[in-house]
N, C-alpha and C positions, 0 to 999 in steps of 0.2 A: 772801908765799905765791907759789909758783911751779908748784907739782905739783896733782895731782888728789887725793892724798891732802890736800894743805894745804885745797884747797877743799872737802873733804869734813868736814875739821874745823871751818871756819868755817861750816859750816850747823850740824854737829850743835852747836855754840854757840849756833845763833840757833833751835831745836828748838822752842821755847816758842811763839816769835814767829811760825815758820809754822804750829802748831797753832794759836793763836790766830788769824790769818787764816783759816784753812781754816775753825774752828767757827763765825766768820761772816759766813761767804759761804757754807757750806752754811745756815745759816741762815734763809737768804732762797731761797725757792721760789720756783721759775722752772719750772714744768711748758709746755710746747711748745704745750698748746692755751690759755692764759693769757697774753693781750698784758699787761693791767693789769700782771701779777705777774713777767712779762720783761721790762718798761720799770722796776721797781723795780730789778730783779736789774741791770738794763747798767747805769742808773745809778750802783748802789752799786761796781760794778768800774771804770766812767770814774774815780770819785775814789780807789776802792784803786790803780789805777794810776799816779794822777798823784802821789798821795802817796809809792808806793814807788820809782818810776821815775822820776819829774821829770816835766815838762811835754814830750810828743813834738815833733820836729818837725812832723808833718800828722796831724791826725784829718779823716777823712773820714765823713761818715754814710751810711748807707744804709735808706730805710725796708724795710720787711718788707711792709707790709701789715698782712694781718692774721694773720702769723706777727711773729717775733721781729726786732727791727731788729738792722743789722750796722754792727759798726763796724770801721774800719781805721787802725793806727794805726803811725809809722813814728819810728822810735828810729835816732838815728843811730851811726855805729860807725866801723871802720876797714874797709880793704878798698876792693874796688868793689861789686859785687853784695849786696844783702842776702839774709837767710836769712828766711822765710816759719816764720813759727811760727801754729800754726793751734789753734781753743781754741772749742769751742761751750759756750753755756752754759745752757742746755736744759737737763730732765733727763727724761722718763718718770712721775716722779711726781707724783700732782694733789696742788691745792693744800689743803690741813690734815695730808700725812702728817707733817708735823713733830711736831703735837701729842701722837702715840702713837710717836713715834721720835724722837726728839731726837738730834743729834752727841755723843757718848761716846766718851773714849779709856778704854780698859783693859788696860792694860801695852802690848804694840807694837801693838794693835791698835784702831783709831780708825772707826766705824761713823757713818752716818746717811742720809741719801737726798739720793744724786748725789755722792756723797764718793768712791765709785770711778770712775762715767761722768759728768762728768769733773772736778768742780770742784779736784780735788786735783791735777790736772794743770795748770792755768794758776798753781796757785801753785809749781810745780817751776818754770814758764818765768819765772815773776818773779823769786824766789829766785835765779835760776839764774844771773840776771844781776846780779843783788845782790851773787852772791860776786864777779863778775869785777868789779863797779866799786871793792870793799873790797879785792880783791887789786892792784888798777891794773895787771891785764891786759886788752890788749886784746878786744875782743871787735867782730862782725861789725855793722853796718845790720842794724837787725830790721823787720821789717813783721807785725806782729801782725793776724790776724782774729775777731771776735768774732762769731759770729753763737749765734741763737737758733732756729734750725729744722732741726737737725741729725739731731734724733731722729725727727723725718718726713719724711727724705730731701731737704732743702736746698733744698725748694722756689724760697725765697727768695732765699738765699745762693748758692748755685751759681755766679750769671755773676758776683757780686763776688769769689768765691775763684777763679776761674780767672782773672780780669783782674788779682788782685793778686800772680799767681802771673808773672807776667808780668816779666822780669827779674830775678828773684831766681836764685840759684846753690844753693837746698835745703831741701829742707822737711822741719820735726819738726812733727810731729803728734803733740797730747799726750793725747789717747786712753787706757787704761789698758792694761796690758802684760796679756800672756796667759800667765800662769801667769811673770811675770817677763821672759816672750820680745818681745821686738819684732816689729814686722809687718813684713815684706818683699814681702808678697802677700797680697794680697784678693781674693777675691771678688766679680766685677760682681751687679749686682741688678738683675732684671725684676717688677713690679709692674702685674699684667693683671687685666683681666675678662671674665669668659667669660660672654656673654648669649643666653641663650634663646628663643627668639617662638612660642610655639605655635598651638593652637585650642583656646581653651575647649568645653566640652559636660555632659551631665551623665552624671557616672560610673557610673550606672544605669541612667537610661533609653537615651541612646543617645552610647554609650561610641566607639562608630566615627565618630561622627562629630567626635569630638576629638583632636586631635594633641599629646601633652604635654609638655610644656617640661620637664617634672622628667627626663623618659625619654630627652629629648636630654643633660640636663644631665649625667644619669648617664653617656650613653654620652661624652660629650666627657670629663666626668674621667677616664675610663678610658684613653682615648688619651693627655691629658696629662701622667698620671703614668708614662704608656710611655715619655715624651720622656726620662725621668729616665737618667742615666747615672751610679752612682756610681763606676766606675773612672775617669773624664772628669771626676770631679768636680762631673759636673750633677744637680742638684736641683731638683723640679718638684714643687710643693706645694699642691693647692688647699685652705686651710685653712678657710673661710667657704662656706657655700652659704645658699642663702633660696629660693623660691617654693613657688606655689601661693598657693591662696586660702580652700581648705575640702576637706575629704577627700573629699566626693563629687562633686568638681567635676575633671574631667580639667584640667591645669594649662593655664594661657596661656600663664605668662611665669618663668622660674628666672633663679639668675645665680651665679656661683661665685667667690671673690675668689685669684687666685693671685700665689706667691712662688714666683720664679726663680733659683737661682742659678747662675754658671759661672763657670770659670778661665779662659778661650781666647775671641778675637773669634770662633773657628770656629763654637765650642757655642754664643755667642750665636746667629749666625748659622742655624745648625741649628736652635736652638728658634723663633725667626721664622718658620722655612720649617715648623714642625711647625704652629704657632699658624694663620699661614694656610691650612692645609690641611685644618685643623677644619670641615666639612660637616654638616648635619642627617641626620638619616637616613631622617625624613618627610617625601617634599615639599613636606608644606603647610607645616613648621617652617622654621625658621634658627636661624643660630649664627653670631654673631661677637664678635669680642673689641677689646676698648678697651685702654690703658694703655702705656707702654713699659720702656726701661731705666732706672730711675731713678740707677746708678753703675756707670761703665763699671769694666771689670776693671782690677783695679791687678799687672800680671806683673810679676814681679820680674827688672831689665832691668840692665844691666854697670854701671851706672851707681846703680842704687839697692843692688848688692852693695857698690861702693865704700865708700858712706856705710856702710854697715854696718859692713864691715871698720875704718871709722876708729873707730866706737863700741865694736869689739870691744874693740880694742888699747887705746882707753882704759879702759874698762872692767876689762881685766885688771891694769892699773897700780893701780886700786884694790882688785885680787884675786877681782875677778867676773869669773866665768864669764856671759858675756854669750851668752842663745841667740837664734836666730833663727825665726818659723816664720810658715805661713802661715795663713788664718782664713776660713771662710766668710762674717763680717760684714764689711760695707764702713763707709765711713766716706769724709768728704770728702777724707781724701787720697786717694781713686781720683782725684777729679774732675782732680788735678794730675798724679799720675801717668798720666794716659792724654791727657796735655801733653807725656809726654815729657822730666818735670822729676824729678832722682832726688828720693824720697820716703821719709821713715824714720817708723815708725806705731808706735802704741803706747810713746811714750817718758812716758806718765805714770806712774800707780799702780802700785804693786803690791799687790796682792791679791785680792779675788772677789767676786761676786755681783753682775754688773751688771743691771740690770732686777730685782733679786729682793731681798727681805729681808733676807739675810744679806749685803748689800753691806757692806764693809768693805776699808782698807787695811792695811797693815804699815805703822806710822810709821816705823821705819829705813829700810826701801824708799822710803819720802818721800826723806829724808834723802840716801840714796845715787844716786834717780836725779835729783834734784835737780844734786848735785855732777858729776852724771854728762852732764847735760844744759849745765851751766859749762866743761866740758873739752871737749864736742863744739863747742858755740857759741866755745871761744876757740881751738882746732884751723880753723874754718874762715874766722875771723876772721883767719889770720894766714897762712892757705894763700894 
């Protein structure tokens, strides 16, 4: 085998074998706010990987806490710099959805929960090097990340993927594709709280002498969602609110939970200077707000076009049409991309529904960006 068509053969050969991986390792629930059921899940991938890949050069552990622990693992190659391949293994759903949703394939399409976000993507990056070791071409140093707390913003993981990010020459991020497209641009993420303080009183008898936090709360969301710019591409979201105590009681204390998003450090910037400039409008009240950015912007920089451009032109060897675009949701390849490291996102799934029921992929979409993901890793393995 020498082309990307030959690699693309030798997966769809071994078709069974990654359906059969993927139905159990989606198998095993690994929901973000479940340590017990994430220490199952990393286990059961430490030994799929050793079994499919050999024994690495370094595993490195990382605790999590009391999110999901991360592992870092470093596969040796040709070249100098290795390539950062990034893989959380988290998902969104609590643990027993398997029992009323089971893994099902039905003709190209293979369903069950976290099969699109993301477990179907770390088996494309295994795979992917399967084919290069079975074609005996070369291929790049890999540094694998495994973490578990991806789907509540990497609390955990964060300073190990940006430290592992740390000499390597490029990062795939196996994420699922949007609508087939790759990510070249995200969206940074702000995660705030907007809090209240008022003056209790009673709503009847003497209503002036209460200041009410629901009535700031009000007037603060109004301002925030002024910040909003959609031509800017900014978005300001209070989706959660709470206080009060009892309907005849002028409120104390309110609070509102807000999501941020922007393209530009500017708009970050801009929404900072709007956050701080949130005032009460009673004297007696206040208003201030907690939280920050939790993923800076990932802009698409000469450097993360490159990598793109090399997955195009491989890509079209295979006869795809490979698109590119950009995505309000973030993901840990911002945390590298705004290193300054080119970043290519979304190289897993193809197909739909992440977070929701009808999650499912396209098994040939497995298949091809699998092979797809073989040509890129042996492209920069030999650049």
């Amino acid at each position: 085998m020498t082309g990307i068509r030959d690699l693309h053969e030798w997966v769809r050969a071994h078709r069974e074998d990654l359906l059969a991986d993927l139905a159990e390792y989606v198998g095993i629930e690994t929901p973000s706010d479940d340590k017990e059921s994430l220490n199952r899940g990393l286990s059961w991938v430490d030994g799929w990987l050793r079994e499919r890949l050999g024994e690495p050069a370094s595993v490195r552990d990382f605790d999590g806490g009391r999110h999901g622990d991360i592992k870092v693992y470093d596969y040796p190659g040709s070249g100098g710099q290795p390539v950062l391949l990034l893989c959380h293994y988290d998902t969104v759903w609590p643990l027993g959805t398997l029992a009323g949703w089971p893994f099902t394939v039905d003709g190209d399409r293979a369903s069950g929960p976290g099969v699109f976000d993301m477990k179907s993507g770390l088996v494309h990056a295994v795979w992917a090097l399967r084919a290069l070791d079975a074609a005996g071409l070369p291929r790049p140093a890999v540094r694998l990340v495994l973490n578990g707390d991806e789907e509540i913003g990497s609390p955990a993981s964060r300073p190990v993927i940006e430290a592992a990010a740390a000499g390597t020459r490029a990062t795939l991020v196996f994420e699922a594709s949007a609508d087939g497209a790759v990510k070249t641009a995200r969206k940074g993420v702000g995660l705030f709280q907007v809090h209240a303080a008022g003056v209790e009183s009673h709503a009847g008898l003497d209503p002036a002498k209460g200041a009410s936090a629901v009535d700031e709360l009000a007037r603060a969301i109004l301002a925030l969602h002024a910040l909003s710019d959609p031509a800017a591409g900014t978005t300001v979201n209070v989706g959660v609110i709470s206080g009060g105590s009892r309907q005849n009681v002028v409120a104390g204390a309110a609070r509102g939970e807000i999501d941020v998003r922007v393209t530009s450090a500017p708009e970050a910037a801009r929404i900072d200077a709007g956050l701080a400039a949130l005032t009460a409008h009673d004297p007696r009240a206040t208003v201030t707000v907690e939280g920050g950015w939790n993923r800076p912007v990932m802009e698409r920089s000469e450097a993360i076009a490159s990598l793109f451009e090399v997955a195009r032109e491989l890509a079209a060897d295979l006869g795809v049409t490979l698109r590119e675009c950009s995505v309000g949701g973030a993901s840990d390849g911002n945390f590298v991309a705004a290193l300054g490291h080119p970043v290519l996102d979304g190289f897993g799934a193809v197909g739909d529904g992440a977070h929701a029921r009808h999650e499912h992929i396209s098994v040939e979409g497995m298949l091809e960006r699998t092979a797809l993901a073989a040509a890129v890793l042996h492209r920069l393995g030999t650049a």
